[in-house]
NUVO-391027 format. One record per residue (C-alpha): residue number from 1; residue in one letter; z, y, x. Coordinates in Angstrom, 2 decimals. Each point is the difference from the previous one (the first is absolute). Example, Ala and Ser with C-alpha at 12.3 -4.5 7.8 and 13.67 -1.06 7.14 Angstrom:
// NUVO-391027
+------+------+---------+---------+---------+
| resi | resn |      up |   north |    east |
+------+------+---------+---------+---------+
|    1 |    A |    7.80 |   -4.50 |   12.30 |
|    2 |    S |   -0.66 |    3.44 |    1.37 |
+------+------+---------+---------+---------+
// end
This chain:
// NUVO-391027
+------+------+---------+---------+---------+
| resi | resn |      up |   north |    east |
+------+------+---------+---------+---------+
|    1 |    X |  110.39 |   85.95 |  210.90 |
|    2 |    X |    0.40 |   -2.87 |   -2.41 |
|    3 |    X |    2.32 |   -2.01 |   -1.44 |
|    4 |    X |   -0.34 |   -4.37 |   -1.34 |
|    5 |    X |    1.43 |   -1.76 |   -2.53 |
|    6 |    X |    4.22 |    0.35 |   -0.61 |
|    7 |    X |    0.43 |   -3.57 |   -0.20 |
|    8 |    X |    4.14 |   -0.21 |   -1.38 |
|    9 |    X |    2.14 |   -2.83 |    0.85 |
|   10 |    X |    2.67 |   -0.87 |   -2.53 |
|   11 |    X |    3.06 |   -1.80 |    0.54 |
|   12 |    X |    0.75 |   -3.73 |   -1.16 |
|   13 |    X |    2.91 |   -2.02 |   -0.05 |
|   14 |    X |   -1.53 |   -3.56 |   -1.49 |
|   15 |    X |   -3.42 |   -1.45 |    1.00 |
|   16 |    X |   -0.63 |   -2.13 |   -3.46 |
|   17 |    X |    1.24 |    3.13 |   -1.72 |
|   18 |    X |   -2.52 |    2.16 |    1.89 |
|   19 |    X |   -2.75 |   -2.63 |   -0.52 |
|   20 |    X |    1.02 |   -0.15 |   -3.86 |
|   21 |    X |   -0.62 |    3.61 |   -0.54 |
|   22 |    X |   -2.45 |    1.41 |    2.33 |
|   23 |    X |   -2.59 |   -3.00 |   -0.24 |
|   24 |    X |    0.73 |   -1.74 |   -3.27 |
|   25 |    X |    0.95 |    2.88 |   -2.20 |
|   26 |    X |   -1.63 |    3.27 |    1.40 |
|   27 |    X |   -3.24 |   -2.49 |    1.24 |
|   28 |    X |    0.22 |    1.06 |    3.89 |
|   29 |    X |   -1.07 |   -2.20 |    2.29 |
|   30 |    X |    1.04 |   -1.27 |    3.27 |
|   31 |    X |   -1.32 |    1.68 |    3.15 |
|   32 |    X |    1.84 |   -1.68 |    2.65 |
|   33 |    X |    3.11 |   -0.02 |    1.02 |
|   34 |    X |    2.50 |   -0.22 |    3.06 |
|   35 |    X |    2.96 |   -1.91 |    1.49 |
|   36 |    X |    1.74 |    1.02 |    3.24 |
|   37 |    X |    0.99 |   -3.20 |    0.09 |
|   38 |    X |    0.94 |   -2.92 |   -2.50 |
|   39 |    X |    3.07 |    1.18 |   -2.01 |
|   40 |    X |   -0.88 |    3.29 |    0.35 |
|   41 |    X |   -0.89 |    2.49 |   -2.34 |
|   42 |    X |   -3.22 |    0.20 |   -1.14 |
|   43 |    X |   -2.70 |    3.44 |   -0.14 |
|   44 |    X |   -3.02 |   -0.40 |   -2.30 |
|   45 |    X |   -2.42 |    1.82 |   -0.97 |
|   46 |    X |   -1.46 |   -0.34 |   -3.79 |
|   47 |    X |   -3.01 |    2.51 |   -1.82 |
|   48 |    X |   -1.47 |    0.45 |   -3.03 |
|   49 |    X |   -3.25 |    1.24 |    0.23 |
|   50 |    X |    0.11 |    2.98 |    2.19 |
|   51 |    X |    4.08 |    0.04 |   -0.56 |
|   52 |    X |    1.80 |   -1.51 |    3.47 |
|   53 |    X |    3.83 |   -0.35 |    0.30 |
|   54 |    X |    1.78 |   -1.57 |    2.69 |
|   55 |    X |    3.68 |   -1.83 |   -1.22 |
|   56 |    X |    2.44 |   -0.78 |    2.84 |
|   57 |    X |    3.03 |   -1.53 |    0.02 |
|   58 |    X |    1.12 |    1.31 |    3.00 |
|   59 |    X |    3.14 |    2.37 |   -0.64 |
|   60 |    X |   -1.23 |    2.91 |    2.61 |
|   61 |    X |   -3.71 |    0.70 |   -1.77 |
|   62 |    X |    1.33 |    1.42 |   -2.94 |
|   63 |    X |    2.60 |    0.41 |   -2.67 |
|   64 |    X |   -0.13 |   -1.49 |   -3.46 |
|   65 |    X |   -0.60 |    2.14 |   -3.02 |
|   66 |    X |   -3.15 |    1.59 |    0.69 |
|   67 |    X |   -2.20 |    2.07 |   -1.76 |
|   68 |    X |   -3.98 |   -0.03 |    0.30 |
|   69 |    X |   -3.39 |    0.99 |   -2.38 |
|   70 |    X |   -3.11 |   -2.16 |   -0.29 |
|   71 |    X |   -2.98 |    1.70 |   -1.76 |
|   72 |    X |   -1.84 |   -2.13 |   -1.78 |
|   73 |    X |   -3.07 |    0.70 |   -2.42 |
|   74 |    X |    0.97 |   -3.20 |   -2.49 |
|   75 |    X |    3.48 |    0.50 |   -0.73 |
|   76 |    X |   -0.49 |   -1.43 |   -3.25 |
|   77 |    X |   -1.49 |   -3.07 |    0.62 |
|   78 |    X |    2.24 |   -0.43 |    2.53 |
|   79 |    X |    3.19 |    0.27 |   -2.10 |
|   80 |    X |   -1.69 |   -2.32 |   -2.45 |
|   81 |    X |   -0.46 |   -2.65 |    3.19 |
|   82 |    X |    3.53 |    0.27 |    0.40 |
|   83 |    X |    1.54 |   -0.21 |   -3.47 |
|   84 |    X |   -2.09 |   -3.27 |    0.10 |
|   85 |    X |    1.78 |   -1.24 |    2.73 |
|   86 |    X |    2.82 |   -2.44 |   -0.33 |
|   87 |    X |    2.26 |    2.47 |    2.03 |
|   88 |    X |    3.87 |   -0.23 |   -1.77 |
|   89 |    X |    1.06 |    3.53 |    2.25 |
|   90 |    X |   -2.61 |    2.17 |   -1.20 |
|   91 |    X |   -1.76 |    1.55 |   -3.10 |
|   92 |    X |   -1.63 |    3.02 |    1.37 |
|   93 |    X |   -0.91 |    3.12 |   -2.18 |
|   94 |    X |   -2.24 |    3.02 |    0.47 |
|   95 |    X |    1.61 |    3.15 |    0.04 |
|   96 |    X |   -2.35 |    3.17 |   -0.69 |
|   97 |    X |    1.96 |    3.01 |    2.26 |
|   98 |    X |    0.06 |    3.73 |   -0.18 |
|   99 |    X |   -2.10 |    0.21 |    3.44 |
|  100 |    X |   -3.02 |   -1.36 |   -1.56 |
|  101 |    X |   -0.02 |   -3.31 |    1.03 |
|  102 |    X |    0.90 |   -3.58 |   -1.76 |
|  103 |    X |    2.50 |   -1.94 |    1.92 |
|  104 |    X |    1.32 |   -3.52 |    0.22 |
|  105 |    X |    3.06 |   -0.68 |    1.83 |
|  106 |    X |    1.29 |   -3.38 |    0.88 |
|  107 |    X |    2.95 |   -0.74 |    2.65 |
|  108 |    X |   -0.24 |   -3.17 |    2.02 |
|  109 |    X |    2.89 |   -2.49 |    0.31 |
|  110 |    X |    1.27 |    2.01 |    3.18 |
|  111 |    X |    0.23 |    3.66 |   -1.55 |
|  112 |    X |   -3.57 |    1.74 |    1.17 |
|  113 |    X |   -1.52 |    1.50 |   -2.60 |
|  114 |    X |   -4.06 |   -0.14 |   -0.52 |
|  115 |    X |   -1.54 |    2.82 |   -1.87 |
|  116 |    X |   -3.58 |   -1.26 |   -1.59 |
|  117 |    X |   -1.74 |    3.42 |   -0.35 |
|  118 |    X |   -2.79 |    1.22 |   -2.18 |
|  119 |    X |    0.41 |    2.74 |    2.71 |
|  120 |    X |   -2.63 |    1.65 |    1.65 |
|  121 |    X |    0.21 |    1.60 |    3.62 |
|  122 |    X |   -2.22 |    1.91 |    2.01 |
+------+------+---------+---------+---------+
// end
C-alpha cells in the first residue's frame, strides 16, 4: 500500500491579499485556478518547487487559522529573499528549537500559520 502527496488547502478571505502574500512575498506561483461561476469564490492552486497548496475561498473547505510545515533545505537563503522583499506585514526570523530543527514561522493575512523547516523526515 502507498500513500501521494498531502497537498493542504488553506483558507482565504481576500484574493489581492492572497496574491500579495503567497506569490509576491513567499515567491509561489500560480497553478491555475477555479470559478464556479463569475462572482464566485475562487480555488487556486500555487507551488514552490515541490511545495503545492491549494487556497479557497469557499467557507465549507476549511477553517481559517491553520497550521502546516514545509521542509526546505535553504531556509536561509530563503529568509534572506524575503527580508528583501518590500512586504510591510512581515519580517520573518529563524528560530533554532529544542527538537533539532531550525524553524521559520510566518502567518498569512487570514490566520494559517506556515512553518519553514530545516526539518528532516523519513
Amino acid at each position: 500500500m502507498s500513500f501521494g502527496k498531502t497537498t493542504p488547502i488553506l483558507r482565504i478571505f481576500d484574493e489581492a491579499r492572497a496574491r500579495e502574500f503567497y506569490v509576491g512575498f513567499l515567491g509561489f506561483k500560480v497553478d491555475w485556478e477555479h470559478r464556479f461561476a463569475p462572482g464566485m469564490p475562487l480555488y487556486l492552486q500555487v507551488s514552490k518547487g515541490a511545495c503545492v497548496i491549494h487556497l479557497s475561498g469557499h467557507h465549507g473547505d476549511c477553517s481559517p487559522g491553520a497550521a502546516m510545515r514545509i521542509e526546505t533545505d535553504e531556509l536561509d537563503a530563503f529568509q534572506a529573499e524575503l527580508l528583501a522583499r518590500p512586504y510591510a506585514y512581515a519580517r520573518p526570523h529563524i528560530e533554532d528549537t529544542p527538537w533539532d530543527s531550525r524553524d521559520m514561522s510566518i502567518k498569512d493575512p487570514f490566520g494559517n500559520r506556515l512553518t519553514f523547516t530545516s526539518a528532516v523526515s523519513t
